[in-house]
Structure formats: C-alpha cells, structure tokens
C-alpha positions in Angstrom: -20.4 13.5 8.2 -21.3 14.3 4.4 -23.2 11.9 2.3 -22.8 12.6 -1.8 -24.8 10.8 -4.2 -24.1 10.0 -7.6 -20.3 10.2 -7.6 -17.6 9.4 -10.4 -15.4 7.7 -8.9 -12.6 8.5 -10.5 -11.9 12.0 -8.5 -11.9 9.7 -5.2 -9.2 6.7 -6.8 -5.8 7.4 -8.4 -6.2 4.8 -11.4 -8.9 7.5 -12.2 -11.3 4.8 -13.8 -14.8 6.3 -14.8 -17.2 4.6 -12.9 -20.7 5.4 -10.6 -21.0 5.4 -7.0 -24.4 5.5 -5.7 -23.6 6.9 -2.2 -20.4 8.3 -0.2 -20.6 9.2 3.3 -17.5 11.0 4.4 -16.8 10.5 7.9 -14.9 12.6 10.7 -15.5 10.7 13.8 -15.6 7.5 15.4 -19.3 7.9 16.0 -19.6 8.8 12.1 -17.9 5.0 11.4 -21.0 3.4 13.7 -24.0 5.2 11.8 -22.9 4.6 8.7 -22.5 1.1 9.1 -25.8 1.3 11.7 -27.7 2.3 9.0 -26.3 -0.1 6.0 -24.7 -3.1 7.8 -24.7 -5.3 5.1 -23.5 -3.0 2.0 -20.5 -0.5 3.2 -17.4 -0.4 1.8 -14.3 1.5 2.7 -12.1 4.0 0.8 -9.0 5.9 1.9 -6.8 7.3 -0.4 -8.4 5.2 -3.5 -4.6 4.4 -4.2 -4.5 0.5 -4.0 -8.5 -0.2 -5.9 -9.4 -0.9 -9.3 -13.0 0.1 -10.3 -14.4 -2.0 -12.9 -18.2 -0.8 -12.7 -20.2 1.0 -10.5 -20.5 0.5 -6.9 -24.3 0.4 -5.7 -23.2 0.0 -2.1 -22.7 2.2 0.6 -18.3 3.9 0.4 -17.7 5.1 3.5 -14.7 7.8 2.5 -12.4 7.7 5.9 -11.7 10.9 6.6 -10.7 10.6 10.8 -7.6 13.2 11.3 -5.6 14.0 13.9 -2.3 13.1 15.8 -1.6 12.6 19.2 1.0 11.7 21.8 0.1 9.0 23.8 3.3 8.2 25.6 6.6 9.1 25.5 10.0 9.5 27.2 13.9 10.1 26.5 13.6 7.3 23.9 10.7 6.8 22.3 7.1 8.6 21.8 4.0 6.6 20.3 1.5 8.8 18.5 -1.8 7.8 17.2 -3.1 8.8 13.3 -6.6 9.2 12.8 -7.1 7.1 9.8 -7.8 9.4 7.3 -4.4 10.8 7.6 -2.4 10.8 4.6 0.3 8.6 4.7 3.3 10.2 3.0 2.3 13.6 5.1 2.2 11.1 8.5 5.9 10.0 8.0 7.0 13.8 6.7 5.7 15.0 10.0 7.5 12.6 12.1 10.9 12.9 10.3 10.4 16.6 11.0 9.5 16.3 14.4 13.2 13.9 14.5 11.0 10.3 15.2 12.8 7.9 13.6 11.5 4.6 12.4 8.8 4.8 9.2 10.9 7.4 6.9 11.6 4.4 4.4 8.0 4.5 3.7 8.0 8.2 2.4 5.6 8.6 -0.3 3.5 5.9 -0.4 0.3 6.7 -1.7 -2.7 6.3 0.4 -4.3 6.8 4.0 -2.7 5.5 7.4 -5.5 3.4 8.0 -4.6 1.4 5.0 -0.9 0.8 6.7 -2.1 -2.0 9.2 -4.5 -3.6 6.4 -1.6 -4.0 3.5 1.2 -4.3 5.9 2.9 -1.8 3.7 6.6 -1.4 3.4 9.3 -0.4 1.3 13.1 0.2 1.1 13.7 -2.9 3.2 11.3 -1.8 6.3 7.8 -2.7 6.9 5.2 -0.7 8.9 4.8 -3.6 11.5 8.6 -2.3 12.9 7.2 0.7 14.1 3.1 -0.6 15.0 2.0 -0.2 18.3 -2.1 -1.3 17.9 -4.6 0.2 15.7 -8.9 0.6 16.8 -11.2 -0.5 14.3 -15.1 -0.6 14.8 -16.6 -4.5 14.5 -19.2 -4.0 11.9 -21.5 -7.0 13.7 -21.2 -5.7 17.3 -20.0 -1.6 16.2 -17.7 -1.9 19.2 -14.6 -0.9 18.9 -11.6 -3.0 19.9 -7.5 -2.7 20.0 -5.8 -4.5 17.8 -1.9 -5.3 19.0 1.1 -6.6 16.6 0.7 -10.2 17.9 -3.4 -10.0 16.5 -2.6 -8.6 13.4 -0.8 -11.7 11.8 1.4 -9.5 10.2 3.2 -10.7 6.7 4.7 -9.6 3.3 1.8 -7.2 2.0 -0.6 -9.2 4.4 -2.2 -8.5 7.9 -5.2 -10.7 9.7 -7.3 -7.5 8.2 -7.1 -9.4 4.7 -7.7 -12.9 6.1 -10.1 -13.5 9.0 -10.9 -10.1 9.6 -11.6 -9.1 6.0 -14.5 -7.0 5.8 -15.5 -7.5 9.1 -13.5 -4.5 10.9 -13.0 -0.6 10.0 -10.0 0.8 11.4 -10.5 3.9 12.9 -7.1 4.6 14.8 -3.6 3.5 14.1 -0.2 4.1 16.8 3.2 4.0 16.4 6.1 3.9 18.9 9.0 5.7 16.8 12.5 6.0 18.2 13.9 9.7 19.8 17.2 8.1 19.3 16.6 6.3 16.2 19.2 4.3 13.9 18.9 4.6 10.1 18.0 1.4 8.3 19.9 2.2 4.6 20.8 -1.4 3.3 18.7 -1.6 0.4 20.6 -0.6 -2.8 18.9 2.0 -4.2 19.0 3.6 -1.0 22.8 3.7 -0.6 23.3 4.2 -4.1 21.5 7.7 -3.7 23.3 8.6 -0.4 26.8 7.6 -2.3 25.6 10.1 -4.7 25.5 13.0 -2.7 28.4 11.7 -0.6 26.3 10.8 2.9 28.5 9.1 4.6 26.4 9.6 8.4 23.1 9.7 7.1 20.2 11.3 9.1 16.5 10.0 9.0 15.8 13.3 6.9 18.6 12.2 4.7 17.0 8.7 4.2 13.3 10.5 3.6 14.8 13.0 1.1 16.5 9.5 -0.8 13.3 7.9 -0.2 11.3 10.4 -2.1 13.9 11.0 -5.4 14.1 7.0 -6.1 10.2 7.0 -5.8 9.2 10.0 -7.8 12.3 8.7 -10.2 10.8 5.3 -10.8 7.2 5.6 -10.2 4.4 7.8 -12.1 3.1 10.5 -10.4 -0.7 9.6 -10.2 -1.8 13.1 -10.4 -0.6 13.0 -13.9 -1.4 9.6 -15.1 -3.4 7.0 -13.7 -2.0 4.2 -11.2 -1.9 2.2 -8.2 1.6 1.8 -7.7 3.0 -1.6 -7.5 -0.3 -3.8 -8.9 1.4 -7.2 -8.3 3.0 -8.3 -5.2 6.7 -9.6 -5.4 6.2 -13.6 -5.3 8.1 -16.0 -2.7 8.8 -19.4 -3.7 10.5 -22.5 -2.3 13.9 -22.8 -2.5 14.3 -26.0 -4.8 12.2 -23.9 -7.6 14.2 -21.1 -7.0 16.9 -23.5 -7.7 15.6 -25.1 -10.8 14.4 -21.3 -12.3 18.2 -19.8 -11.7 19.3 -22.5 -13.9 17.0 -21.9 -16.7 17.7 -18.3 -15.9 20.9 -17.6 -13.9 20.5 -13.6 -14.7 16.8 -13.8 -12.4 17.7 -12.0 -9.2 16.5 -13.4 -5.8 16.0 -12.9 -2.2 16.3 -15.5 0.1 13.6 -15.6 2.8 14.1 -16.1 6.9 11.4 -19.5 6.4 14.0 -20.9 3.4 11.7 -19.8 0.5 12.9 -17.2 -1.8 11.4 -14.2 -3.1 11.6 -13.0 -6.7 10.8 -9.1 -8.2 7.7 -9.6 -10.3 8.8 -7.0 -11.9 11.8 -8.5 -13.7 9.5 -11.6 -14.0 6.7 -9.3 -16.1 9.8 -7.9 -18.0 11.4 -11.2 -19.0 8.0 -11.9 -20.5 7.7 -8.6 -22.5 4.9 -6.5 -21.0 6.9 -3.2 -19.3 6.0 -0.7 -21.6 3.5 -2.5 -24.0 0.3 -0.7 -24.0 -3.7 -1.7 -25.2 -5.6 1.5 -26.1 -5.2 3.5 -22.8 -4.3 0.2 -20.6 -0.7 -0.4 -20.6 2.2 -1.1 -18.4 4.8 1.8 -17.3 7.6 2.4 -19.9 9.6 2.5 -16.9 8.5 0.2 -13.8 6.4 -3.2 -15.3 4.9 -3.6 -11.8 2.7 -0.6 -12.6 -0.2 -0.7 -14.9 -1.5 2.6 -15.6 -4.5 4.5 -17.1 -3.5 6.6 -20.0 -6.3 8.7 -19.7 -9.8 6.8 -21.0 -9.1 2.7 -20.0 -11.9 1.0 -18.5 -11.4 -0.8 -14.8 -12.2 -3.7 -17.0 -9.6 -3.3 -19.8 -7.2 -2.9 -16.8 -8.3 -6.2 -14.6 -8.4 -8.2 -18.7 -4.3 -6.7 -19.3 -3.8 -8.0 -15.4 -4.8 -11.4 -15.8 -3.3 -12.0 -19.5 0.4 -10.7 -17.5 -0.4 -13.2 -14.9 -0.9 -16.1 -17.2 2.7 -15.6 -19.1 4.4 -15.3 -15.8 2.8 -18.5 -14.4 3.3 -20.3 -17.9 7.1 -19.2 -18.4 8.0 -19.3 -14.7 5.3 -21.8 -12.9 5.3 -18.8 -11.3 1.6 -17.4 -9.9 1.8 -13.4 -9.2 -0.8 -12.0 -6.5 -2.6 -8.6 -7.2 -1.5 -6.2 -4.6 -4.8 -4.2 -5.5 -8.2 -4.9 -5.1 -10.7 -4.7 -7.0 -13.6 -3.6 -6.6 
C-alpha cells in the first residue's frame, strides 16, 4: 500500500484534466481495500485506469488507485478454463493474454482502455459482444460490513453499459476480483461490419480468435484517438435505445438514420450519427472539442478544463434531445 498526497490528477486519468487530489492510496491486496476504507469509510473513491472519469475540480476525498494483479486458473478442463483478474489488471493486456494462451471468448473487447475491475461495473462491450458472455462472478469488499462477497451473473443485473454496480450497489461495493470461463474450443463471433469488412480485407475466410483481436485492434486504433497522445475517454455518450413507434416516426423525418432493433422491441440508435446530424464531430471550443473523426469522443487538446468539457457535454446533449426528442446518457462519470 502507498499513500501520495497532493496529486495532479491528470497523470492518473486519460482525459488528462489538471486538477488536485488530496490523497491516493494505491492498493495491492485485498487486506489494502479493507484499511483504506477502515480508515475513511465515508469519503473513498475508486480509480482504475482513469479511462471512463471526467475531473472537473479537485477531489478532497480519499482515491483508492486499484492496483490488485494477478491471474489464476480456477477450473478447467477439455473445454473451458475460468481464470480470475486481480482488478487492477489492465484490460486490453487481460484479453491479449488469453487470445495468446488460445481462450476464446472476450478478444472483441481488445483495446479497451481501462482496468478489469471496471469490466463488471460498465458491463463493457464492443464489436457485438459484451463482457457478461464470458463472466463467471467477481469479489468486491462491502464498504459498510468490509466483507467480501461473490457476485454471480444473475446478481449483477447485467445491461447495455449497465450492471447492479451502477444502480443499487453504486458506491457501496469495491470489486476486488473478477472471473471468466473462456472457451478451449471457442467459436469466433465476427458479424459486426467493421469486423468482417477488415477480415474481407486481408482475405480471412476461417478466422482465428487472434485474427479477430488483430481486426479488433486496427479498427480501434483507426477510429479512436490514442489517449497517450491526446486526451479522452473513449466513447463519452452511450448509444440510446428507444421505443419502436419513435424509431418509426424519426426514420421518417430521417430515413438515412441507421438503427438496431432491440430483443425487448425498442431500437437502438448510434449517438454518434445523432451528434453528427447535429453538427458537433469535429467542432472544437479552445482545447474542448469533439474528435475530427469519431463525434462520440470529446477530447482534451491539451489545456481544457473538466469543466469546459462537462459545459460542451451538456450543450451536445441538448441539440440531440431538441432535434431528435432524443435524451443521450454520459457513459463517463464525473467526478
């Protein structure tokens, strides 16, 4: 455990915001998670890979940086193996390792920024797969009782972007451990367009689960900025799902709008042709702007306040919702 006082937050979060934290504790260990929050129960708040927050001014509570490594085998036979992450694991490193050891299941999630403990929380997915395919149970510490408990699929109340670690467990748990069960034998999942588009390239006709990582990785780093060289969070608006007659009523106004019908009969619509249709992708304020080429990304250009951000944020969310009736949710919180 290391404790830092004092710290700009902007070396620990990829929209690298300028801002003050008081106090980060690093931890290593289960038994880290339980002091820290033993000693500040009231005031801690968690930080992975600082790839899905927005800083707008500094934090006088306790960050507990999760920084629990490790990978283990926890079952396995001719099929399937389950491994447990420590949390602090990096994500896109976690799914690497697994394509490389041939377990098939999470490499349509390669390079997604952030910390495996974050997986469960956001529910993240990508490239038409979604962690929960793959989720065993995660452990995460009760901040009122600092015991730990396993968490399984059916508690998690998985959904689009969304887990129960949002909802009714939001700030209340800090999740120490997360498994998988990944497939020996496993069966590539490459429907989504981009994805077969870059295997037609290269003429993949039998694609492997590297093959799918390796497309994975060239659409990202094609379409996304790299956050090491300017400042973001990735997607900053989730992709909204409506009901079906005001799909119907906006494809008629706009019969270009592309759309996704749901399992539940609602549809869901890419915010970021939504934020395009209303003129933001590339517009920029100072050094707050949205990506030249994704609008789902709002980036730092080098000096924009957390502020300056959240302000260019809202003012996109109030043209979608007044051209569309359309409300957009923020993928990233802020803090």
């Amino acid at each position: 455990m290391n404790t830092q006082h004092h710290v700009d937050l902007a070396q620990l979060t990829t929209f690298h915001v300028h801002a003050t934290a008081e106090t980060v504790v690093s931890v290593q260990s289960t038994d880290d998670v339980i002091a820290v929050l033993r000693s500040a129960p009231s005031n801690v708040r968690i930080l992975g890979g600082g790839s899905n927050i927005l800083v707008t001014g500094d934090v006088s509570d306790v960050i507990l940086k999760m920084e629990i490594m490790g990978r283990d085998v926890l079952h396995e036979n001719e099929n399937t193996v389950t491994i447990r992450f420590g949390a602090g694991e990096s994500w896109h490193d976690s799914v690497a390792w697994c394509v490389d050891q041939g377990y098939g299941g999470l490499e349509n999630l390669a390079l997604i920024p952030g910390t495996v403990g974050a997986a469960p929380m956001q529910n993240i997915g990508a490239y038409g797969v979604e962690q929960e395919r793959c989720f065993d149970h995660c452990i995460g510490i009760d901040r009122s009782t600092l015991q730990p408990h396993t968490y399984r699929a059916e508690e998690c109340a998985f959904g689009y972007r969304d887990s129960v670690f949002k909802r009714a467990l939001r700030d209340r748990v800090v999740i120490t451990h997360v498994a998988y069960t990944l497939s020996k034998r496993p069966i590539v999942h490459c429907d989504y367009a981009d994805v077969r588009q870059e295997l037609d390239a290269h003429a993949i006709t039998a694609p492997t689960i590297a093959d799918i990582f390796r497309a994975v990785v060239t659409i990202r780093t094609r379409k996304l900025p790299d956050p090491s060289q300017i400042g973001n969070a990735g997607s900053f608006f989730k992709n909204p799902v409506i009901a079906a007659d005001h799909a119907a009523r906006l494809h008629a106004a706009f019969p270009a709008m592309p759309s996704y019908p749901q399992e539940d009969g609602r549809v869901k619509l890419p915010a970021a042709w939504l934020i395009d249709q209303c003129g933001w992708k590339g517009h920029r304020r100072g050094d707050a702007g949205v990506h030249v080429n994704q609008a789902l990304v709002l980036v730092n250009y080098g000096a924009a306040t957390g502020e300056e951000i959240h302000v260019l944020a809202t003012e996109i969310e109030r043209s979608v919702r007044e051209r569309f009736d359309v409300a957009l949710e923020t993928e990233v919180n802020r803090w």
